[in-house]
Structure formats: C-alpha cells, structure tokens
N, CA, C and O of each residue as an XYZ file, in Angstrom:
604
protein
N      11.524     -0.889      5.871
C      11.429     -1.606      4.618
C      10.382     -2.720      4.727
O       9.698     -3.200      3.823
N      10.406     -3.026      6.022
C       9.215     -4.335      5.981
C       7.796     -4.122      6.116
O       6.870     -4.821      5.706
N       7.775     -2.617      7.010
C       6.251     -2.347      6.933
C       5.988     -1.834      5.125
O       4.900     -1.724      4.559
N       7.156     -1.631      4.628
C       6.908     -1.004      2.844
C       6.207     -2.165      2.382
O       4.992     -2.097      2.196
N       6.914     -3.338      2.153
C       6.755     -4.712      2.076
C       5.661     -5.403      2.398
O       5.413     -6.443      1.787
N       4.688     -4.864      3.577
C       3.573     -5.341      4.148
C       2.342     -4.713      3.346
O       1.337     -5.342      3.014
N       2.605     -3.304      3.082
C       1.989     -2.460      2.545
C       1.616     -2.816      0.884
O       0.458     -2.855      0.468
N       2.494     -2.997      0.267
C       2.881     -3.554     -1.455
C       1.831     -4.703     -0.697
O       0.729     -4.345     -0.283
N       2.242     -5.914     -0.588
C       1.333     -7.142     -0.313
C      -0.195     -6.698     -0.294
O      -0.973     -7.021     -1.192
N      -0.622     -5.787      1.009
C      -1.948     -5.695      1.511
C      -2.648     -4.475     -0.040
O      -3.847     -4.194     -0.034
N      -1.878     -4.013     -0.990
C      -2.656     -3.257     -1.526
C      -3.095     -4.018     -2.910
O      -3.999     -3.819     -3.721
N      -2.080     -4.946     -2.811
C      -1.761     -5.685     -4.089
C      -3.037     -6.628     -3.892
O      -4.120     -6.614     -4.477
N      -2.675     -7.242     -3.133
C      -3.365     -8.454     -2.449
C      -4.847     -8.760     -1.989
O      -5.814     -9.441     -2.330
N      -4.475     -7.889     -1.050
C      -6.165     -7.691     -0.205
C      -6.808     -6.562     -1.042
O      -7.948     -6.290     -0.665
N      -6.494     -6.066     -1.761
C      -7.029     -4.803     -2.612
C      -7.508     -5.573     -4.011
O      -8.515     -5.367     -4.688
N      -6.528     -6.443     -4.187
C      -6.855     -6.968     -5.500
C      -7.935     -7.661     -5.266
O      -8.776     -7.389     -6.123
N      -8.481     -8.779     -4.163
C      -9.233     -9.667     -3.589
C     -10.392     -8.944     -3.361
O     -11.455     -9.359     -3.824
N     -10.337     -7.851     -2.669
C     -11.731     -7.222     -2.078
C     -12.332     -6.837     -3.373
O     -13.510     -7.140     -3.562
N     -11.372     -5.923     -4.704
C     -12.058     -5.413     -5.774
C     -12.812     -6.498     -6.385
O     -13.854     -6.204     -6.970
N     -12.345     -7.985     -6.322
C     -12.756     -9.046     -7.170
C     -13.795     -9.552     -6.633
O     -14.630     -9.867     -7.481
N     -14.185     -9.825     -5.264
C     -15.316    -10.022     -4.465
C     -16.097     -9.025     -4.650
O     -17.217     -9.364     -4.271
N     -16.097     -7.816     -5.090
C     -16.811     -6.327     -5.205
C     -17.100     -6.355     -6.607
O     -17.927     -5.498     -6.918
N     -16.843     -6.798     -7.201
C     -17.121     -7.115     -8.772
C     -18.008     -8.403     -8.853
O     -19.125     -8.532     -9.353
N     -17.061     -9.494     -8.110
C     -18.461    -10.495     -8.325
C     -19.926    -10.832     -7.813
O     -20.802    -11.588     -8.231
N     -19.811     -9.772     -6.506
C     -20.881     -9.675     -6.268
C     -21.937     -8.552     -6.337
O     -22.932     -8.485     -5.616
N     -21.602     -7.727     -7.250
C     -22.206     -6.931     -8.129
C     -22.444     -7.754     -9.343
O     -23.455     -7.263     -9.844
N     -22.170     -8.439     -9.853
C     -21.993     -9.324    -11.427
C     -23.153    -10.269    -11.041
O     -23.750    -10.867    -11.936
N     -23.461    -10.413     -9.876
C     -24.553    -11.808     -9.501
C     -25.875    -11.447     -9.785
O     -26.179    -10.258     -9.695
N     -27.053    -12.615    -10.246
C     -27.944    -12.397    -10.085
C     -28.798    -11.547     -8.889
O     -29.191    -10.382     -8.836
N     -28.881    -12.520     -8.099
C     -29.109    -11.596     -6.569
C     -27.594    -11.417     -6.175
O     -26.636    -12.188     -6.111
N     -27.806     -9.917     -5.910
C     -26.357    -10.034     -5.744
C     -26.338     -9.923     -3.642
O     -27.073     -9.357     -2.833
N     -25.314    -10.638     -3.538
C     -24.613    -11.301     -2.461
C     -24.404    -10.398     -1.641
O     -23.272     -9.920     -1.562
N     -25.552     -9.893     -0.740
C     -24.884     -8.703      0.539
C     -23.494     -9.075      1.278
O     -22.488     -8.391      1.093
N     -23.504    -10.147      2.083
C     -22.846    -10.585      2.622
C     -21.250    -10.787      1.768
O     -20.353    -10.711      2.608
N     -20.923    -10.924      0.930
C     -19.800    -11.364      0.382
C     -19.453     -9.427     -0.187
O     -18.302     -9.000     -0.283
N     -20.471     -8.717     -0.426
C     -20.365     -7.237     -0.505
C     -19.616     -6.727      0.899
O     -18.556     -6.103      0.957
N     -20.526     -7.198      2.114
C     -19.767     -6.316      3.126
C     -18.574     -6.616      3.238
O     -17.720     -5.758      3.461
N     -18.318     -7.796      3.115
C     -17.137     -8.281      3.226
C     -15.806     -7.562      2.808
O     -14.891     -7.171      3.533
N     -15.971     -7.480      1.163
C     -15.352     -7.064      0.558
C     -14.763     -5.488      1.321
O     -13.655     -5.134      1.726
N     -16.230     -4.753      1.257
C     -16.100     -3.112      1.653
C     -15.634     -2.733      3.118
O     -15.440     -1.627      3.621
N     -15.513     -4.084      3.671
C     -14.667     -4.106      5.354
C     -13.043     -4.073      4.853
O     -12.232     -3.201      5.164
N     -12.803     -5.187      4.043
C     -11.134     -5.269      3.703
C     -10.936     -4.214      2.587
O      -9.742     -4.129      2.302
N     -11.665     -3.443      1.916
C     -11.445     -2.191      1.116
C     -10.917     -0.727      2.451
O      -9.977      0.067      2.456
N     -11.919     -0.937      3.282
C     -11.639     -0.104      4.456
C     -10.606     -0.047      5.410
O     -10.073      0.914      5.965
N     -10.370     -1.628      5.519
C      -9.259     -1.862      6.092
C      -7.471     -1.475      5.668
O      -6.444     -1.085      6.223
N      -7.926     -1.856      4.432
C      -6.322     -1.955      3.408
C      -6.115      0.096      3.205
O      -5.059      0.684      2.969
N      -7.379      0.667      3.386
C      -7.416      2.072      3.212
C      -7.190      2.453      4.487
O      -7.029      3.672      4.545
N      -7.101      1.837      5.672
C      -6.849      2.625      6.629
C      -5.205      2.416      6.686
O      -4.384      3.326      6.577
N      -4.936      1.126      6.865
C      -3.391      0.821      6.663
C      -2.615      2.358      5.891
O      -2.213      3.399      6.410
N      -2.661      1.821      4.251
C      -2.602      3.253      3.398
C      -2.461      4.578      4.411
O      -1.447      5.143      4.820
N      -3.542      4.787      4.598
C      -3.901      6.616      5.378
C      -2.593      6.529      6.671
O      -1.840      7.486      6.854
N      -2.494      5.252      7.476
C      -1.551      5.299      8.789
C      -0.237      5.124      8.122
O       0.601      5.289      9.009
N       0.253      4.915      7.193
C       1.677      4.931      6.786
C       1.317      6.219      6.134
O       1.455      6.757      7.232
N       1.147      6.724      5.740
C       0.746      7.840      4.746
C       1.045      9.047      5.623
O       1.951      9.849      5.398
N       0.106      9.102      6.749
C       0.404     10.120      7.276
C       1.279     10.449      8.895
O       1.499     11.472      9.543
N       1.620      8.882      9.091
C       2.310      8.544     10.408
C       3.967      8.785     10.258
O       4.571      9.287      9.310
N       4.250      8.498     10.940
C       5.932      8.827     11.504
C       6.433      7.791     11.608
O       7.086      7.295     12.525
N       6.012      7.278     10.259
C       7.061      5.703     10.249
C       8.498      5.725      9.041
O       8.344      6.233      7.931
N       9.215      5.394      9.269
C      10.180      5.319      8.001
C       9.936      5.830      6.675
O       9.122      4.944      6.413
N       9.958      6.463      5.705
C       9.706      7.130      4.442
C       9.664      6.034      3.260
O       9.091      6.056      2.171
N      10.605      4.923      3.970
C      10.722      3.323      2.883
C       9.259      2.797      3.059
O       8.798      1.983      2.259
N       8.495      3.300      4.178
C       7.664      2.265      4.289
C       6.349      3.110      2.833
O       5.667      2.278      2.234
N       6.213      4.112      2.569
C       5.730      4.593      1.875
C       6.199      4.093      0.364
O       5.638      3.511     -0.564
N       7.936      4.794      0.684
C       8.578      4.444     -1.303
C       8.537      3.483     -1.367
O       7.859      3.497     -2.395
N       8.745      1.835     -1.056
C       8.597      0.793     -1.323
C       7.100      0.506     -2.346
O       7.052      0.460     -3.575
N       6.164      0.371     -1.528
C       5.077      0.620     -2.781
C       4.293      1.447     -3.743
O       3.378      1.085     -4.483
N       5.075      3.181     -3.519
C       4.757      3.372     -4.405
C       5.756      3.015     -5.539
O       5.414      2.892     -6.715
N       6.634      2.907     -5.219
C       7.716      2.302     -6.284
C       7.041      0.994     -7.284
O       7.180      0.804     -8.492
N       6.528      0.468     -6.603
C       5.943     -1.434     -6.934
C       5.001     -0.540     -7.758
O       5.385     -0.138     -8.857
N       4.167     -0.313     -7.432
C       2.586      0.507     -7.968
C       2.736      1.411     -9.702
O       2.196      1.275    -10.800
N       4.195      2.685     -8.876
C       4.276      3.148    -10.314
C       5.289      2.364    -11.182
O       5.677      3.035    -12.138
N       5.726      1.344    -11.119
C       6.245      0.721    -11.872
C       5.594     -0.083    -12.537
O       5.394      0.405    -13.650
N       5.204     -0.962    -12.447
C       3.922     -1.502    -13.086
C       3.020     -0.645    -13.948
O       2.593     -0.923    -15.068
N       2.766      0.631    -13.109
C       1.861      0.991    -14.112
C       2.755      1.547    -15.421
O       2.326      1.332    -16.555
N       3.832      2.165    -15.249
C       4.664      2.465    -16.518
C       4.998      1.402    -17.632
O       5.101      1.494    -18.855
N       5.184     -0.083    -16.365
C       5.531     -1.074    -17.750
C       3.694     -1.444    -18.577
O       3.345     -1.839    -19.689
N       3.005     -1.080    -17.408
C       1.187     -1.364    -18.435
C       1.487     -0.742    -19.412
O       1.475     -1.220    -20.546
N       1.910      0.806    -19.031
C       1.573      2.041    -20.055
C       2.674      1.352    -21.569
O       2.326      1.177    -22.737
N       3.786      1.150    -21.026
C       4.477      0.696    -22.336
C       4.747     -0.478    -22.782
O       5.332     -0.417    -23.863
N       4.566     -1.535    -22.404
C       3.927     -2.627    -22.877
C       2.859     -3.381    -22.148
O       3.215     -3.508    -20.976
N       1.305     -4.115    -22.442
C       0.530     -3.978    -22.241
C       0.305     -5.672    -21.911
O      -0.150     -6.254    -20.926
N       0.791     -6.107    -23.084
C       1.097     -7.645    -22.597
C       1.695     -8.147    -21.578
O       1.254     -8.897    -20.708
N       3.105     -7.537    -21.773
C       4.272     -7.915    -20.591
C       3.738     -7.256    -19.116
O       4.203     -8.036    -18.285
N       3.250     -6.571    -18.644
C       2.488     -6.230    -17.481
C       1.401     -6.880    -17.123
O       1.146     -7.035    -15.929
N       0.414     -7.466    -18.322
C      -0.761     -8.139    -17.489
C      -0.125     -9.801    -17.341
O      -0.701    -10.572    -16.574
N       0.907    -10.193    -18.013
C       1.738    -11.322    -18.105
C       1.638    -11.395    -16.736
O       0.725    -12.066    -16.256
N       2.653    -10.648    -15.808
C       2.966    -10.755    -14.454
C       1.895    -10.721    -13.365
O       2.229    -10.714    -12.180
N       0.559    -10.699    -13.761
C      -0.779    -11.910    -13.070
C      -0.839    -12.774    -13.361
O      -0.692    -13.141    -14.527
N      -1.162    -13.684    -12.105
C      -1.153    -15.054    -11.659
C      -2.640    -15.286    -12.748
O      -3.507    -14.413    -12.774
N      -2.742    -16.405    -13.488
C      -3.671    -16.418    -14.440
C      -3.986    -17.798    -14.402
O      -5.129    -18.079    -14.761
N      -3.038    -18.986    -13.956
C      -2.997    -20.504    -14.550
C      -3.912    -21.084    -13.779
O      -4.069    -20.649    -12.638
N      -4.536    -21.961    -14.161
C      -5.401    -22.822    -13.432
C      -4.703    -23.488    -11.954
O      -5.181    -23.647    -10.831
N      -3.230    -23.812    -12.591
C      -2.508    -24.641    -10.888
C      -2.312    -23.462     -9.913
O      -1.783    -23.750     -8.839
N      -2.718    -21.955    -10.166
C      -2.889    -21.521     -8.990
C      -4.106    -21.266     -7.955
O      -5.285    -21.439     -8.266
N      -3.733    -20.897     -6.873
C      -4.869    -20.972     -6.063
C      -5.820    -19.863     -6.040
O      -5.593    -18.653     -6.026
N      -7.350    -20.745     -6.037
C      -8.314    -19.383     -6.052
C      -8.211    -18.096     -5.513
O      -8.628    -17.085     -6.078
N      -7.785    -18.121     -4.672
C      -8.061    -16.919     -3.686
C      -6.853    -15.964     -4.539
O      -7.238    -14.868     -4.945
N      -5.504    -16.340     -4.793
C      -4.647    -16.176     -6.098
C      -4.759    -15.277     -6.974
O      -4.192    -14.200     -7.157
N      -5.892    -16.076     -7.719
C      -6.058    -16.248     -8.716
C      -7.234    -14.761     -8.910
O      -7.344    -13.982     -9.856
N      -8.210    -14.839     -7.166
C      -9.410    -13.206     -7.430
C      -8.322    -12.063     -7.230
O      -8.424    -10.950     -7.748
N      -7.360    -12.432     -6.490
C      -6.689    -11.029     -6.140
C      -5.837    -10.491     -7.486
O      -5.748     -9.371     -7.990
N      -5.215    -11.876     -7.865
C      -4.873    -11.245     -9.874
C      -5.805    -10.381    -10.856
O      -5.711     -9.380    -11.565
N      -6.568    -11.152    -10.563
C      -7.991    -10.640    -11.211
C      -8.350     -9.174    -10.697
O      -8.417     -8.178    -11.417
N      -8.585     -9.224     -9.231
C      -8.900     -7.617     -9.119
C      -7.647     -6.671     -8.793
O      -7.792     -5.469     -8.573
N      -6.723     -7.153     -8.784
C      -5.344     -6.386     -9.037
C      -5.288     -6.396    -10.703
O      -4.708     -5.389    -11.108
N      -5.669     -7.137    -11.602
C      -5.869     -6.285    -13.116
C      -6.464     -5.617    -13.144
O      -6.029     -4.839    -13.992
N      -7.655     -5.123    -12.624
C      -8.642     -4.532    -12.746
C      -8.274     -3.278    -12.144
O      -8.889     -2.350    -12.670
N      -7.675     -3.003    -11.443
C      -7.164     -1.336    -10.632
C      -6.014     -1.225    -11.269
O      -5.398     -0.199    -10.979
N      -5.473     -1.974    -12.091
C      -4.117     -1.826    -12.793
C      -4.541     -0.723    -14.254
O      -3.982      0.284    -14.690
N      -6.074     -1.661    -14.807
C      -6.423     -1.284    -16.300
C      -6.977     -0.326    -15.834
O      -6.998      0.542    -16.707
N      -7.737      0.224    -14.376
C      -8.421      1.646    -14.298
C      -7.712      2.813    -14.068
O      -7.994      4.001    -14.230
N      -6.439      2.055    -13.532
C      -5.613      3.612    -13.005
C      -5.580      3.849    -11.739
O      -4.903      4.776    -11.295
N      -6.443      2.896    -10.814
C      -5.919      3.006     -9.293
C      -4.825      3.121     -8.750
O      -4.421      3.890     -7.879
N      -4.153      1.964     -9.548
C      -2.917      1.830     -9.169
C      -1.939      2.724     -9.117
O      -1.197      3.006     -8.176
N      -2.019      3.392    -10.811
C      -1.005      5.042    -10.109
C      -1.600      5.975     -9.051
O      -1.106      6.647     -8.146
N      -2.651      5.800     -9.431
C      -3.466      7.205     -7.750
C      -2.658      6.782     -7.041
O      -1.769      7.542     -6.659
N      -2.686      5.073     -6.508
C      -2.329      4.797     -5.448
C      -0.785      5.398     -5.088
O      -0.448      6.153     -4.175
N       0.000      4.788     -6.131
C       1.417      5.055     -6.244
C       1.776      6.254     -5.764
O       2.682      6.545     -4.982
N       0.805      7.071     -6.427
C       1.233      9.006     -6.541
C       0.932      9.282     -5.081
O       1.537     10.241     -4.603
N       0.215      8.704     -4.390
C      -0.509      8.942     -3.036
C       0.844      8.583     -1.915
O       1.373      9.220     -1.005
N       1.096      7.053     -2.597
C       2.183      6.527     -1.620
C       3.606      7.567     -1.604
O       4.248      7.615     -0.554
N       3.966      8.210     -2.543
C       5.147      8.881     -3.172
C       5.281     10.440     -2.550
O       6.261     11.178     -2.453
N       4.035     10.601     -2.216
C       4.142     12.304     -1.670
C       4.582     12.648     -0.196
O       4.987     13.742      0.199
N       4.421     11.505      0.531
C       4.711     11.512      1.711
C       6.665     11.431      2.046
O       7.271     11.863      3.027
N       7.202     10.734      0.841
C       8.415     10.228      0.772
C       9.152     12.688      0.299
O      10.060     13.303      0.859
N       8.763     12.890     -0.160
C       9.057     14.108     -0.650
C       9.166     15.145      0.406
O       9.800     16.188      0.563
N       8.434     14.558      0.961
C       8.021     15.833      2.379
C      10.129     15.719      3.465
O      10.454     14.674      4.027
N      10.917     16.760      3.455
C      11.911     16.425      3.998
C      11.884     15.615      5.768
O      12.594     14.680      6.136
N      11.067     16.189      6.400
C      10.451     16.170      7.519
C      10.437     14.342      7.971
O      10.593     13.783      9.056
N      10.219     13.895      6.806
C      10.498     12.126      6.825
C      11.349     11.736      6.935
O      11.414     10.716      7.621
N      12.472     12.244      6.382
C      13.712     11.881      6.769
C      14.577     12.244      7.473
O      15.636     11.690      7.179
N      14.719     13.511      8.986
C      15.071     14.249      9.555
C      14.912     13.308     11.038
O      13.796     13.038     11.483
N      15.980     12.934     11.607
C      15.500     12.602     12.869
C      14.831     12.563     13.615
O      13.954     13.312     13.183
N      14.440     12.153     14.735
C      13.187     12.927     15.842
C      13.841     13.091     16.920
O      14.783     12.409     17.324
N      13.180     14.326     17.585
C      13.921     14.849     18.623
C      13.858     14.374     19.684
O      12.747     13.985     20.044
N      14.630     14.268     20.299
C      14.301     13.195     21.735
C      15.035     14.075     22.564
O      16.129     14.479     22.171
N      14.603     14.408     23.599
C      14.405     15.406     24.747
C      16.199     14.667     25.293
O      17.186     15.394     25.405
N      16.219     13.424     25.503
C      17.167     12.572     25.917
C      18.669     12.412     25.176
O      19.609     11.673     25.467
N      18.570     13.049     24.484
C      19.784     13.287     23.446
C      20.616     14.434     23.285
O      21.728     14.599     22.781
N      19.491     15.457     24.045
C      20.238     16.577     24.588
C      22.083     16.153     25.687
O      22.167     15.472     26.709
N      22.952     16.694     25.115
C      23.783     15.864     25.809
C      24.455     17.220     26.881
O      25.359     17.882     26.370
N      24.132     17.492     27.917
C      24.888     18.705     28.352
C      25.711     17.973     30.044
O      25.704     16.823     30.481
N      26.299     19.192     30.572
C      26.909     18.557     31.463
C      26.627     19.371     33.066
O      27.070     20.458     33.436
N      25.640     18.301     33.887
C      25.541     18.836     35.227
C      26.907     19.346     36.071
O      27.953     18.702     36.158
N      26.653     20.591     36.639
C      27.627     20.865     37.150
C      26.989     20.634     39.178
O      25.856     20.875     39.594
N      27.975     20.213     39.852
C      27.590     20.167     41.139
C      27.324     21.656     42.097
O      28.013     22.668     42.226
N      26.560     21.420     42.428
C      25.778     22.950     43.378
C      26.817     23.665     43.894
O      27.503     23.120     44.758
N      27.156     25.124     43.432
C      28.013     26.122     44.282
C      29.306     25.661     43.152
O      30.179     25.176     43.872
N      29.631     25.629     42.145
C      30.800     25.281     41.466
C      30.458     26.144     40.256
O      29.435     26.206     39.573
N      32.017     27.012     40.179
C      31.466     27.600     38.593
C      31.539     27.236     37.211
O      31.736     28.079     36.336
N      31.402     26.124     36.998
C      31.715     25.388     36.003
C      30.882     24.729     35.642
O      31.063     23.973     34.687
C-alpha cells in the first residue's frame, strides 16, 4: 500500500512538475535547455518507477492504489468539470513548486494522460498471477526420514 502511495505522489507530483517545467520552457522566448533536460530526466524517471511497479512482483495494491486515484479523478473531470479542477492547489498562499505541479497535473488531467495512466496502472492488478503467492522452495514442508528406516 505504501509503495501504491509513493507511486500516486510521484505521478501526481513529479509528473505534474516536470509537465509544467516542459511547458514553460517551451512557452519561453529562448527557450531554456537546461530547465528542458531537467524536466525530461524526472519525466523518465517517474516513467521508469511506473514501468518497475507495472511490471515487477510487488504487491498488486501497489499498482490499484493509483490507478484508483488517477481513474477517479478523471471520472469526477468527466462529470463535473469544476469540482475536479477545484481539487488543484491554485491559491497564491501555496507554494511554488505546489502550485507548477497543480498546474501540470491539470494539464494531463484536461489531456487524458491521466486515464492512460490509470488504465496502464489497472491492468497489472487483473492479471491473477499478482495475487497468488510465490513459491518458495522452503515451504515445501516434507519429512526426512533417517538412513535405512522405512518410513
């Protein structure tokens, strides 16, 4: 549940932040290599995270947790439009950094990333194979019998 939890944060967050640094420095006059790579390092990063829960052998929560966050949101966008962009941080008393990741977390919200994302996070949870124990050689429980005994 906590790597789910880490995951929701870093897509929300660092996804929202990198898109907003990736926007503003496309939006610039000269636009800003440096604040570009930047961005397309923590785009890469937050996508590798994604791909290693996605396709690793970690808990199935760590997946449903955000796609849960992801397609929920996008259902309350889809049906009310106000009350969803409401729930970005927008006010001046919050903090910048805040305040880009609201910003580029609206922005993958109004394009539809956000369900890709969701639908992406959600397929892995379906697969039964996630939720099935793992076999551990050590769990085999049988019983040594001592040499020359028929039992």
């Amino acid at each position: 549940m906590l790597i789910g939890l880490v995951v929701t944060a870093a897509v929300l967050g660092g996804g929202g932040w990198a898109v907003q640094q990736a926007y503003g420095s496309v939006a610039a006059t000269p636009p800003d290599s440096q604040k570009m790579w930047i961005a397309l390092g923590a785009m890469a990063a937050i996508g590798l995270v994604v791909g290693l829960v996605t396709a690793g052998r970690i808990s199935p929560l760590a997946t449903f947790v955000p796609s849960m966050v992801l397609l929920a949101w996008t259902v309350v966008y889809a049906l009310d439009v106000n009350r969803a962009l409401s729930l970005i941080p927008a006010e001046a008393s919050v903090n910048q950094i805040v305040r880009d990741a609201g910003f580029g977390a609206r922005t993958m919200l109004t394009t539809g990333v956000l369900a890709l994302l969701g639908v992406v996070l959600f397929i892995p949870v379906l697969m039964p194979s996630r939720w099935s124990r793992r076999h551990d050689d050590l769990d085999e429980e049988y019983e040594t019998t001592p040499e020359g005994s028929y039992y």
